[in-house]
C-alpha positions, 0 to 999 in steps of 0.5 A: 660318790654322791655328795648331799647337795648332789641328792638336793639337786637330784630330788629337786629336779625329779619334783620339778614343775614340768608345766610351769619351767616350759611356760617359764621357758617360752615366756624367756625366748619370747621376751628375748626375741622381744628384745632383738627386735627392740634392738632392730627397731633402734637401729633402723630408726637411727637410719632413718627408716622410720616405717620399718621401725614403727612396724618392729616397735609395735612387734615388740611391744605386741610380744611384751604385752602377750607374755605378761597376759597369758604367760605371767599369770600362769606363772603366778599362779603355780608359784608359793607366795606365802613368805610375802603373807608373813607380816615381819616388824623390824626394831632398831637394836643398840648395835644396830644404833651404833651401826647406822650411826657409823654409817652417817658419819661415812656418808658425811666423810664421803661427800666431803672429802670425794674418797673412793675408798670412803664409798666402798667401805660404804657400799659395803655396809649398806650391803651388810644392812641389806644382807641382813633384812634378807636373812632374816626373813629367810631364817623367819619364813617356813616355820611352824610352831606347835605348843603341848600342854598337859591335859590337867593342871594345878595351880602352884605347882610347876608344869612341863610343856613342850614346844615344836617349831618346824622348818618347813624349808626345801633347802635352808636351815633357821638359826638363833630363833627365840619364842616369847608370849605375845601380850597384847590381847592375853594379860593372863598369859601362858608362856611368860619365858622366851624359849630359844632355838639355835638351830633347826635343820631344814624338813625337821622341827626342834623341841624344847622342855618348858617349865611353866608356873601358874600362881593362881587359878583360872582361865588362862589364855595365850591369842599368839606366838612372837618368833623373833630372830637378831640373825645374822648380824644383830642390828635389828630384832625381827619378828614374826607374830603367828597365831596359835590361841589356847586357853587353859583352866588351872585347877586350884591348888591341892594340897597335901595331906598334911596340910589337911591334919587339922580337917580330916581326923574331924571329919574322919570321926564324924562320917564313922560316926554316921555311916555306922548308923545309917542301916536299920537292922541290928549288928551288935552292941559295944562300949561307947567311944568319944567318937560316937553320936549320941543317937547311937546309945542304946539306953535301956542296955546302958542302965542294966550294964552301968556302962554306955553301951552303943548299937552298931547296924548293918549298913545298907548301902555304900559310902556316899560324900557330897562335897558342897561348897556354898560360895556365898560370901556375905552382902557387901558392907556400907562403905564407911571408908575406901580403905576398910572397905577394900581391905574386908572385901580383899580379907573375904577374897582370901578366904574365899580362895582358900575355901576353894583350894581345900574344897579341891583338896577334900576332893582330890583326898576322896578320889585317891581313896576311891570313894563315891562323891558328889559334888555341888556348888550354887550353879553345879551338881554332879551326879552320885558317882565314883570320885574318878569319874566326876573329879575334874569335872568338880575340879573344873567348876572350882577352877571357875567359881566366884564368890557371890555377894547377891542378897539370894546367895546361900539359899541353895543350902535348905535343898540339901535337907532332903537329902539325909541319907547322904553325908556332906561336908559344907564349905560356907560363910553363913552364920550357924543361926541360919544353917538349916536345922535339919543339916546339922544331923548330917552334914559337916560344916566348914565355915570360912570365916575360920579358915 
């Protein structure tokens, strides 16, 4: 019965290199017969035969020379050097401290007192220290690293991600590898908690869950992986940087819908209260509620009835939303004092940030209620469309957006008086004197400095 090594062997010999194992062959003859005649020439040299010593020097140099032209370069060439590409930063760690410590103490012990064995219990940990170097980078080389994210993500909530790392290697296993963010280029980085790996076969890869948190949103990248291993004896941590850049934009935070108690029944009232009179033709005629606009009491009918009475119309067209956020935040005040300053710039950055996490959520509300929605910003409009067609699109613009603090900030808002037969909801900091009269009839204002 065949034995697992028996299979290695087997396979590696079938996938052998013909070509270059018969130039390694002649390339080990040549140089042996070099060496014969080296020898030759030694000795014919102690005889004192000085000319055939000279010709079998030269011979065997001719012969050195010729392999190391036409046969090493071929050799080269069809042999895997990337494990010499792989740049490996070694760092001292406490054990390894101690470790080298008690090596000085022998070295010391050694040449003071001639002991031989002193000098093997030397050689043997100087033999130790570079058994480990080599394992290290065997464990370090032939692995691949692969990290899965979702394809949306919100900011505050947590996320699972997956990351891969392959061992490329014909014959050896990796052992105790861990993966850590390198943070030299990427502050906001992405994965902030080393994930370890104890073992992963030799032609397989190795799979890890990881949970990932991001506080706020925005753009976060990550320019490079560390894989560092302390195998097999722990005196130094190696690690091998391998670059895999990834950038993410999160979401602001959505929140639920009782979080939201305070906005929707208003804003619920107010979009009945327009989409009910939106069409011309006649429907029918009730009693007034509180919910109801103004513009909708029929007057005349009223004074003969005694009672408020209301007309209701056909509507014409389906519920249309434009979600607008006007990200201006008011012109910077006179710095009367650094600290009052950055405290009311820090205060209107709050507010701002929750302005945009419930215009996500506002958002988010709408397209699980499968509504048609538009959505714009001072930059960014989206069309008219199903809210599952634009929501990450919108998502994507808040992720992104920053308050504007320029003197022509907020003007975007008088475009929106065209478009009265759409209702909008409007996230804004501007004073109620300078809304434009002609939104107020159709639109619903959130002003942040309530929020």
């Amino acid at each position: 019965m065949s034995t697992p090594n028996q299979f290695i062997v087997i396979r590696w010999w079938q996938k052998r290199d013909r070509p270059g194992w018969r130039n390694f062959g002649v390339a080990m003859l040549a140089l042996g017969f070099a060496l014969v005649v080296a020898l030759f020439s030694a000795a014919a040299a102690q005889e004192g035969r000085v000319l055939l010593a000279g010709i079998t020097t030269v011979l065997a140099l001719g012969i050195a020379v010729w392999v190391a032209v036409t046969i090493v370069p071929a050799l080269a060439r069809r042999s895997s050097l990337r494990w010499l590409a792989y740049q490996v930063d070694y760092r001292l760690t406490r054990d390894g401290i101690i470790y080298l410590s008690a090596v000085a103490i022998l070295v010391l012990a050694a040449i003071n007192t001639g002991n031989n064995l002193l000098f093997l219990i030397l050689a043997c940990m100087m033999a130790g220290i570079l058994i480990s170097g080599i394992l290290s980078r065997a464990v370090l080389t032939g692995v691949e690293l692969k990290f899965d994210l979702p394809e949306h993500i919100f900011a505050a909530q947590p996320v699972l991600a997956e990351l891969e790392l392959r061992n490329e290697k014909q014959l050896w296993p990796s052992f105790s590898l861990r993966v850590v963010g390198d943070t030299h280029k990427a502050p906001a980085e992405i994965l902030t908690r080393p994930v370890f790996f104890p073992y992963i076969p030799r032609k397989s890869a190795a799979r890890q869950k990881v949970e990932l948190h991001f506080p706020r949103r925005g753009v976060y990248r990550q320019d490079a992986f560390a894989i560092r291993t302390r195998f097999p004896f722990g005196f130094f941590e190696k690690t091998r940087r391998v670059d895999s850049p990834i950038e993410i934009v999160v979401y602001p935070r959505v929140l639920p819908a009782a979080q939201l108690y305070d906005v929707l029944p208003l804003l619920s009232g107010e979009m009945v209260s327009f989409f009910r009179g939106r069409g011309h033709e006649l429907h029918s005629l009730r009693e007034y509620v509180s919910t109801d606009s103004a513009r909708s009491v029929d007057w005349k009918v009223t004074a003969k009835s005694q009672r408020l009475m209301v007309r209701e119309f056909t509507r014409e067209d389906e519920r249309r939303v434009m979600l607008v956020l006007d990200p201006f935040v008011g012109l910077p005040a006179a710095e009367s004092s650094g600290d009052s300053s950055a405290e009311a710039r820090s205060a209107k950055e709050e507010r701002f940030e929750r302005a945009v996490s419930l215009a996500a959520s506002i958002a988010w509300h709408f397209y699980e209620i499968n509504s048609a929605l538009q959505f714009r910003t001072q930059r960014m409009s989206t069309p008219m469309a199903p809210a599952g067609e634009i929501i990450y699109d919108a998502l994507g613009e808040l992720a992104l957006i920053q308050p504007d603090a320029s003197s022509s900030g907020g003007a975007f808002l008088d475009e929106l008086t065209a478009e009265r037969e759409i209702f909008k909801i409007i996230l804004t900091s501007r004073s109620q004197k300078t809304i434009p009269t002609a939104l107020w009839s159709s639109s619903y204002f959130i002003f942040l400095d309530s929020l």
